[in-house]
C-alpha positions as CSV (number, residue, x, y, z in Angstrom):
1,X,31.4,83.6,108.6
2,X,34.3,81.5,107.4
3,X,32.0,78.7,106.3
4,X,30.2,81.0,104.3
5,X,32.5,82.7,102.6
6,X,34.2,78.9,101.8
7,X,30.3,78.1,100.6
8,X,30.3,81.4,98.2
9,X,33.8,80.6,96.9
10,X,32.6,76.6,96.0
11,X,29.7,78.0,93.9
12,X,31.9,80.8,92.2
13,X,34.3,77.6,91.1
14,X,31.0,75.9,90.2
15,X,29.6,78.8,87.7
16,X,32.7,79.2,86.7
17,X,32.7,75.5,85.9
18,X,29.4,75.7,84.1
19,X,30.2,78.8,82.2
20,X,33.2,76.4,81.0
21,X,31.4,73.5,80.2
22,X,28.4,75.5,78.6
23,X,30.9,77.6,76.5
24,X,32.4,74.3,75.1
25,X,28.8,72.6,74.5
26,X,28.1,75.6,72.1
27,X,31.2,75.7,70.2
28,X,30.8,71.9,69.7
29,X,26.5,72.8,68.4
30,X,28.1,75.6,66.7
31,X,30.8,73.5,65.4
32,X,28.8,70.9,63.9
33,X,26.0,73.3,62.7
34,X,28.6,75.2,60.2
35,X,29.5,71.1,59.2
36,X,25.9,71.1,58.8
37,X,25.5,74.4,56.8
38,X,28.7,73.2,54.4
39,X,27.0,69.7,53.4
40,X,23.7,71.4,53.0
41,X,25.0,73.8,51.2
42,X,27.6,71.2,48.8
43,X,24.2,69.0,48.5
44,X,22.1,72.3,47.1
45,X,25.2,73.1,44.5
46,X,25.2,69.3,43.4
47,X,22.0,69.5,42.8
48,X,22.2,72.5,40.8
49,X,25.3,71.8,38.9
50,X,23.3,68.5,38.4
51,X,20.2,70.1,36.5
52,X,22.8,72.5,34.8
53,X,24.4,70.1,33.9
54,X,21.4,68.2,32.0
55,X,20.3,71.5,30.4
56,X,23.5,71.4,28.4
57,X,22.8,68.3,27.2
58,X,19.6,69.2,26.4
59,X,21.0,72.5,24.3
60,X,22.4,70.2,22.7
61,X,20.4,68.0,21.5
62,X,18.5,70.7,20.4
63,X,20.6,71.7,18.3
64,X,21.6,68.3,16.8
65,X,18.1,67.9,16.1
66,X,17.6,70.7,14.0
67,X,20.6,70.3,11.8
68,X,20.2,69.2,8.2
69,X,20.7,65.7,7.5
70,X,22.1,66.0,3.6
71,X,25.9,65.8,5.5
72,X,27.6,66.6,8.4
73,X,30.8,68.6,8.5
74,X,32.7,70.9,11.4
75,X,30.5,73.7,9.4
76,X,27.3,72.5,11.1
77,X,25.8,74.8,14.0
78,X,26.4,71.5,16.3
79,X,30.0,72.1,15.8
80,X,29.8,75.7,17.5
81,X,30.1,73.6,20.6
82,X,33.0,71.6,20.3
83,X,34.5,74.5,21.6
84,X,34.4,75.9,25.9
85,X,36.7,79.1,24.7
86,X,34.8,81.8,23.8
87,X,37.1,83.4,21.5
88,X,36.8,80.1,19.4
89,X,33.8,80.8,17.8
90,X,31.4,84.6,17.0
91,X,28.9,81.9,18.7
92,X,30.4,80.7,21.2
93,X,29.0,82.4,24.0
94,X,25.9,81.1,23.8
95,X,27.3,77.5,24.9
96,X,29.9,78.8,27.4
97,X,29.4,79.7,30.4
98,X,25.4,80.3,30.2
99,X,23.9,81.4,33.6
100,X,20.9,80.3,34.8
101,X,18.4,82.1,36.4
102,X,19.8,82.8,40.1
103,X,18.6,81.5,43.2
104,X,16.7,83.6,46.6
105,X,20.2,84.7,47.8
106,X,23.0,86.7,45.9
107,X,25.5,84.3,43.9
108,X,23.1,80.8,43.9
109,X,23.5,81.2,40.2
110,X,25.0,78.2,38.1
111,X,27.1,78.1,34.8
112,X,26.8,75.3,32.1
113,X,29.4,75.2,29.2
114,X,28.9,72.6,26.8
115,X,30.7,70.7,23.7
116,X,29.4,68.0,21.1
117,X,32.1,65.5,19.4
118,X,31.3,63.5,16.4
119,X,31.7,59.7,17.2
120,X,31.8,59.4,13.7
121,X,34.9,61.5,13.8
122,X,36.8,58.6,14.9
123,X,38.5,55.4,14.3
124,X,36.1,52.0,15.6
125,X,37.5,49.8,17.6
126,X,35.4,46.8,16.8
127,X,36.3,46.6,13.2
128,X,39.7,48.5,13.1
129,X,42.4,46.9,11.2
130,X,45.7,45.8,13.4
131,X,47.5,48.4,10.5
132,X,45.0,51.5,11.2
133,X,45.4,50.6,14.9
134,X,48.8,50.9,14.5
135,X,48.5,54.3,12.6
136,X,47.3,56.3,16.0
137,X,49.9,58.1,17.5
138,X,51.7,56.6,20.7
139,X,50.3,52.4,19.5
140,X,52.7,49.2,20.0
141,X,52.4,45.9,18.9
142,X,51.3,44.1,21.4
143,X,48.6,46.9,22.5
144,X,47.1,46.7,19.2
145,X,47.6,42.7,19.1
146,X,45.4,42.4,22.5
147,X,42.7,44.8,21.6
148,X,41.9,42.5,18.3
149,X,42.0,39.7,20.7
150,X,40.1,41.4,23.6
151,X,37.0,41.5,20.9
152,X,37.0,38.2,18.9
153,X,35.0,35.9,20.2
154,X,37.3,33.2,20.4
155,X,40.1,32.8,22.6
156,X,43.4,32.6,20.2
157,X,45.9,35.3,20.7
158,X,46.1,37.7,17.7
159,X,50.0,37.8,17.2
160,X,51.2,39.5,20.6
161,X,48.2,39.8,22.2
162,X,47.1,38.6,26.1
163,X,44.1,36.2,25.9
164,X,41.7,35.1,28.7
165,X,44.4,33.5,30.9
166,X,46.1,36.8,31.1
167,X,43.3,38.8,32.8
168,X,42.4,35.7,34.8
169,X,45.7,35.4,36.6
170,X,45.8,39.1,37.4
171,X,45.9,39.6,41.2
172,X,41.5,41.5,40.5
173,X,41.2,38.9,38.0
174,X,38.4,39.4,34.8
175,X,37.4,37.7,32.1
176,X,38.0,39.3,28.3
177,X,34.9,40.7,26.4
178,X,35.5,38.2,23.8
179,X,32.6,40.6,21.8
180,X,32.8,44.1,20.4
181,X,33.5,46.8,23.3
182,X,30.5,47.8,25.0
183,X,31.9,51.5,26.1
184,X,35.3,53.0,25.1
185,X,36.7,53.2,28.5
186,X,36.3,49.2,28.5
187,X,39.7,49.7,26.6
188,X,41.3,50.8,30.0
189,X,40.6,46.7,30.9
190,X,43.5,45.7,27.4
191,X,46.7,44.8,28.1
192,X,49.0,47.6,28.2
193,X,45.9,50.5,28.0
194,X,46.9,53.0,30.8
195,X,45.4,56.3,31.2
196,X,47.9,58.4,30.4
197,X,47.4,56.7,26.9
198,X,43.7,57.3,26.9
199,X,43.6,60.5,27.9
200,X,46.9,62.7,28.3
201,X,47.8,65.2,30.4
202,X,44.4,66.7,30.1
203,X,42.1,64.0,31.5
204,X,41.5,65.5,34.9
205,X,40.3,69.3,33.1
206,X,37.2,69.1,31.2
207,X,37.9,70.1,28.0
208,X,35.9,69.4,24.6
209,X,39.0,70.1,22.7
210,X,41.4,67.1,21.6
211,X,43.5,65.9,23.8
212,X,46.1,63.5,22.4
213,X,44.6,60.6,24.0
214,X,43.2,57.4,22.0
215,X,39.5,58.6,23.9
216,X,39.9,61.4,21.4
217,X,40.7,58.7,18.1
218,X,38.5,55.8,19.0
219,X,35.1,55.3,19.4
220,X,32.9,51.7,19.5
221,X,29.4,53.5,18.7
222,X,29.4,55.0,15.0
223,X,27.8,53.9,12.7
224,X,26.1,54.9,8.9
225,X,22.1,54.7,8.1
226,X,22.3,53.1,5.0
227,X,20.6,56.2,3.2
228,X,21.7,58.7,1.0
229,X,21.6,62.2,1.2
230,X,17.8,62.6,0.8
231,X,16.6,60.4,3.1
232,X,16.3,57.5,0.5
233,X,17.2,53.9,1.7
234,X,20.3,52.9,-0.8
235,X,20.3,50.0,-3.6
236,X,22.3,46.8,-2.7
237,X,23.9,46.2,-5.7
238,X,24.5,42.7,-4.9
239,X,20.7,42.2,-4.7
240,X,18.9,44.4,-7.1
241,X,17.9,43.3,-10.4
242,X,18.6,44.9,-13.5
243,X,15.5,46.6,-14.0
244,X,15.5,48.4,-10.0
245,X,19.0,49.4,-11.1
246,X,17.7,51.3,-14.1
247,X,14.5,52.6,-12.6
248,X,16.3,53.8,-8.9
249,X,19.9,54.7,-10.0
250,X,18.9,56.4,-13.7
251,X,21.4,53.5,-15.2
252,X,21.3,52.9,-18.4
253,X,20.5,49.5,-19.8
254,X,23.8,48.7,-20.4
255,X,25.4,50.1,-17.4
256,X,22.5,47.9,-15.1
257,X,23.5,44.8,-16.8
258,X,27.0,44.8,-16.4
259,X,26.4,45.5,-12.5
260,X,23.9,42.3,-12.5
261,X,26.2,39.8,-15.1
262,X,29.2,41.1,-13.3
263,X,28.7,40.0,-9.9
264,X,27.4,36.3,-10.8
265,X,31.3,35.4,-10.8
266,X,31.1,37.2,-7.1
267,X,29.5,39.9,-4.7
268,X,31.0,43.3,-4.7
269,X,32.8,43.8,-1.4
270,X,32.8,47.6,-1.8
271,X,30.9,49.9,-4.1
272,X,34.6,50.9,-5.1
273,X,34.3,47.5,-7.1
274,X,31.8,49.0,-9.9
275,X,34.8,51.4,-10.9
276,X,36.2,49.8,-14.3
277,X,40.0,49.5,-14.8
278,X,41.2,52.8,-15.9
279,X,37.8,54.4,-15.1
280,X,37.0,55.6,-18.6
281,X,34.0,53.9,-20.3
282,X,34.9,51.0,-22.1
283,X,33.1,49.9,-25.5
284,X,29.8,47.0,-24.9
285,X,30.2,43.5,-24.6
286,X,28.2,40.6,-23.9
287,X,27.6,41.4,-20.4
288,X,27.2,45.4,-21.0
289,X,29.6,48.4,-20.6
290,X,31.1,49.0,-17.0
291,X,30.6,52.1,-14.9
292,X,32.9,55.2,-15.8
293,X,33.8,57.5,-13.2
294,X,31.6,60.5,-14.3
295,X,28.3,57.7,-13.8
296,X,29.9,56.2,-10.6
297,X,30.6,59.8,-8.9
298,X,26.5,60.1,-9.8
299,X,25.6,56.7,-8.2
300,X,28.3,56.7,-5.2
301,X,25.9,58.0,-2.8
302,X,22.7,56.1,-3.8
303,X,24.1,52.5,-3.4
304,X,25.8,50.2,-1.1
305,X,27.0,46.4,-1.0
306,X,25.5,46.1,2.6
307,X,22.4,44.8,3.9
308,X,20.2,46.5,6.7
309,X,19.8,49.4,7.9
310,X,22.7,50.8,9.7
311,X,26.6,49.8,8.8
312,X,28.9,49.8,11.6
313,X,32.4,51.9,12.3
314,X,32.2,54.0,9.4
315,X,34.8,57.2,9.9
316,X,32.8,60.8,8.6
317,X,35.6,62.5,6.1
318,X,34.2,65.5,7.0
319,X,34.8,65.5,10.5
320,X,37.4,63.3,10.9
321,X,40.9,64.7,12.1
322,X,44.0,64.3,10.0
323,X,45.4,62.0,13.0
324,X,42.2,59.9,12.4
325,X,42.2,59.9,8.8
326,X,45.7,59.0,8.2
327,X,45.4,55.8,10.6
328,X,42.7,54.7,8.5
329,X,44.7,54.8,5.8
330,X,47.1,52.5,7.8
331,X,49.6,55.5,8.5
332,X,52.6,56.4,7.5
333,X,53.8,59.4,5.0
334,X,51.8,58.7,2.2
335,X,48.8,58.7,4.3
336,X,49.5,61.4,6.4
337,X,49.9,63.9,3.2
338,X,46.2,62.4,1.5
339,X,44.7,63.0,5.1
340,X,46.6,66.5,5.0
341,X,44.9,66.9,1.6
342,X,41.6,65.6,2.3
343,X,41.3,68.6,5.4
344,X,42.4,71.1,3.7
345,X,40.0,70.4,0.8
346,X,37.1,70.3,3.2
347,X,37.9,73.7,5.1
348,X,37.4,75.4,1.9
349,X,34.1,74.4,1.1
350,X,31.0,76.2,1.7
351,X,29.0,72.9,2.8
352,X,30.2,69.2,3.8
353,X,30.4,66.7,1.1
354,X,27.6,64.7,0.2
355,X,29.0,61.6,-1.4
356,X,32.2,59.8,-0.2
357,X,33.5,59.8,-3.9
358,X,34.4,63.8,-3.9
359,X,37.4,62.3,-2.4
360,X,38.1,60.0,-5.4
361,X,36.6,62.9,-8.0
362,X,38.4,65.6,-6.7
363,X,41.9,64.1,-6.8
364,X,42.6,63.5,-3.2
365,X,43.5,60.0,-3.3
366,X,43.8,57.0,-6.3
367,X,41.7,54.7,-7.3
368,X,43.9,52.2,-5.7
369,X,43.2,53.8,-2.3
370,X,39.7,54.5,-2.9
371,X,38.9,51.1,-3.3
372,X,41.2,49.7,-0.1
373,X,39.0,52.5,2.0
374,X,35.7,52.9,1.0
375,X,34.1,50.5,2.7
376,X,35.4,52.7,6.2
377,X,33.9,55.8,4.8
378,X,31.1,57.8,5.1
379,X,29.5,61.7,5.2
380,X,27.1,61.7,7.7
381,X,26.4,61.2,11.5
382,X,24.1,60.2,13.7
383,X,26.0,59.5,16.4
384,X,27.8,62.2,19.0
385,X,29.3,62.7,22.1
386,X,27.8,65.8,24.5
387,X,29.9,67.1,27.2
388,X,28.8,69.8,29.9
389,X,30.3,71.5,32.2
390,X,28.6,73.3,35.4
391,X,29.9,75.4,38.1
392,X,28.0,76.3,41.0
393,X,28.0,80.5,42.3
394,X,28.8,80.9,46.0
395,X,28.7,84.4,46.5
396,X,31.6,85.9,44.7
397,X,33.5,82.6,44.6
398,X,32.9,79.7,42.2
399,X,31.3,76.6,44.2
400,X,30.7,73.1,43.2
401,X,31.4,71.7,39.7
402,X,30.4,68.7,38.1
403,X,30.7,67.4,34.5
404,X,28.3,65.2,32.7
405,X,29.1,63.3,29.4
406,X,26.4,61.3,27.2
407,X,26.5,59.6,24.2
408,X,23.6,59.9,22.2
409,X,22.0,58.8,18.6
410,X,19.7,60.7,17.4
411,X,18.7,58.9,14.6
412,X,15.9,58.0,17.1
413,X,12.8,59.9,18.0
414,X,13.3,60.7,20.9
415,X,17.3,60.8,21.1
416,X,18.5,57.6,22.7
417,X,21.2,57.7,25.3
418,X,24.2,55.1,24.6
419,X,26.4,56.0,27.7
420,X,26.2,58.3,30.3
421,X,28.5,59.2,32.6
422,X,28.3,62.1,35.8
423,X,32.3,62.5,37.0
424,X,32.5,63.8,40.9
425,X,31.7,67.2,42.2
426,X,34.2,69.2,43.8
């Protein structure tokens, strides 16, 4: 009897055993199975915040499509979106935080906010003077000095700047672009470029809104179509004869000939050159009567001195900030109060201007200026930055997020993408 009761107490130790074992094989299934269920589930809200993400975008470049092309100004519907605070704007709501149609289970839905930033807005780096560099807030000498040598092509320093050698000899050694910057986060490669610079306090937070940061002053894609406000490709005034001046422009005969007699001596840099001392008409001569400001303010918009189709780094006065504007004007006070002058001008308008010599016509900087500048300026865009933002449901809580940002130019037919960039969901 004592052998069996020995036998019943070894298999009540081994169920008990089994039970044990059995228990822990389950929490470890059931273990891994909620790992399972959490990646699944991250993967599903990647996905979403993905596709939210690209119908954002896709807003809007619908809506940049649709705008008028006669100017572009912070008045445009496309501007509505420079903004992810929806007491910003009586429109805002229909950019921020737009649901999309839910999924099979409660809270699957997904949120898209989007923005749209003017490249043209900004100062470009691959023709930027070392003085307008030096304009934006927070530049030094030597930053400014390596970013014109990080883009010439050969391999002198420019004053302070680091050449090839430098970036060679760093512990990850590169080589220098030694060509116009591709992107404008190549900048982060310059001597002395840190991220703090480049993007502030704010760089981790999405936000449309400026920052403080040069990412918010600088851009290396803008550009001007060499076309006026109609559509119409401009007159090279370094090329066209006297009677395509007359015929195109509306000159008169003695207007057209000066323009043609007066640039055998040498071409016109800047269409700023047509403006005669003083800017009053002055009587006939042998070579005919120069331009007076009333005819030039006419013309402005119809001609150019360049040749092709597109003109690169030109800065849009009408959505340019004052920060922007003053360090084209190579900073400092004076600047700072014509940039002042030249925003508050544009706020009252009903429409953005047309012609980059409302500037000059209506007082808000010399003739001096105008003609140091107007090669820089221009009124229209093509050229913009979309951000969106997307956040995943999960259930009452807010899941995944992922932010997208594209540059694209939609000069072209369909829009062509410059840069995109997809930062890491949470």
């Amino acid at each position: 009897m004592r052998d069996n009761g020995d036998k019943k107490g070894l298999v009540l130790v081994a169920v008990l055993w089994l039970v044990v074992v059995l228990m822990a094989i389950v929490a470890v299934l059931g273990r891994q199975a909620r790992l399972d269920m959490k990646v699944t589930m991250a993967r599903m809200e990647g996905i979403r915040c993905r596709w939210a993400c690209r119908g954002g975008i896709e807003k809007a470049i619908g809506v940049l499509n649709e705008d008028t092309r006669e100017s572009d100004s912070l008045i445009d519907t496309w501007s509505i979106l420079r903004s992810t605070t929806k007491d910003e704007s009586d429109n805002a709501e229909e950019f921020n935080d737009v649901a999309l149609s839910t999924g099979p289970l409660s809270g699957e839905g997904c949120l898209f906010s989007v923005g749209v930033v003017d490249e043209a807005s900004k100062l470009n780096i691959n023709i930027a003077t070392k003085e307008q560099l030096m304009g934006l807030p927070n530049m030094v000498e030597d930053i400014a000095d390596s970013i014109i040598s990080w883009r010439d092509s050969n391999d002198t320093a420019s004053g302070l700047g680091a050449v090839s050698g430098y970036y060679e000899n760093l512990p990850f050694g590169y080589r220098s672009r030694k060509g116009p910057f591709k992107t404008i986060r190549e900048l982060l490669l310059v001597k002395g470029v840190t991220e703090d610079l480049m993007f502030n306090v704010q760089r981790s937070t999405f936000n449309v809104q400026r920052s403080g940061g040069w990412i918010e002053y600088l851009t290396c894609y803008s550009y001007d179509n060499n076309k006026d406000a109609s559509g119409n490709t401009r007159v090279n005034v370094n090329t066209a004869d006297q009677n395509e001046l007359q015929t195109s422009l509306g000159l008169n005969r003695s207007n057209a000939r000066w323009i043609v007699e007066n640039r055998n001596n040498k071409q016109y840099q800047s269409i700023a050159d047509l403006i005669s001392q003083g800017g009053s008409q002055t009587a006939p001569t042998d070579t005919g009567s120069p331009l007076d400001l009333q005819t030039f303010y006419q013309i402005a918009d119809k001609i150019t001195v360049a040749s092709g189709g597109k003109v690169s780094g030109k800065v849009n006065i009408n959505t340019a900030s004052d920060v922007v504007l003053a360090a084209l004007l190579g900073g400092g006070d004076e600047a700072e109060q014509i940039a002042g002058g030249i925003v508050n001008y544009r706020n009252n308008l009903a429409a953005g201007m047309e012609s980059i010599a409302e500037v000059l016509q209506a007082g808000l900087m010399s003739t001096d200026t105008f003609k140091r500048v107007a090669n820089y300026l221009t009124t229209r865009s093509d050229v913009y930055t979309v951000r969106s933002f997307s956040t995943a449901g999960r259930g009452s809580n807010s899941g995944a997020t992922l932010q997208t940002e594209v540059v694209v130019d939609r000069s072209a037919n369909p829009c062509e993408v410059l840069y995109w960039y997809e930062g890491v969901s949470n």
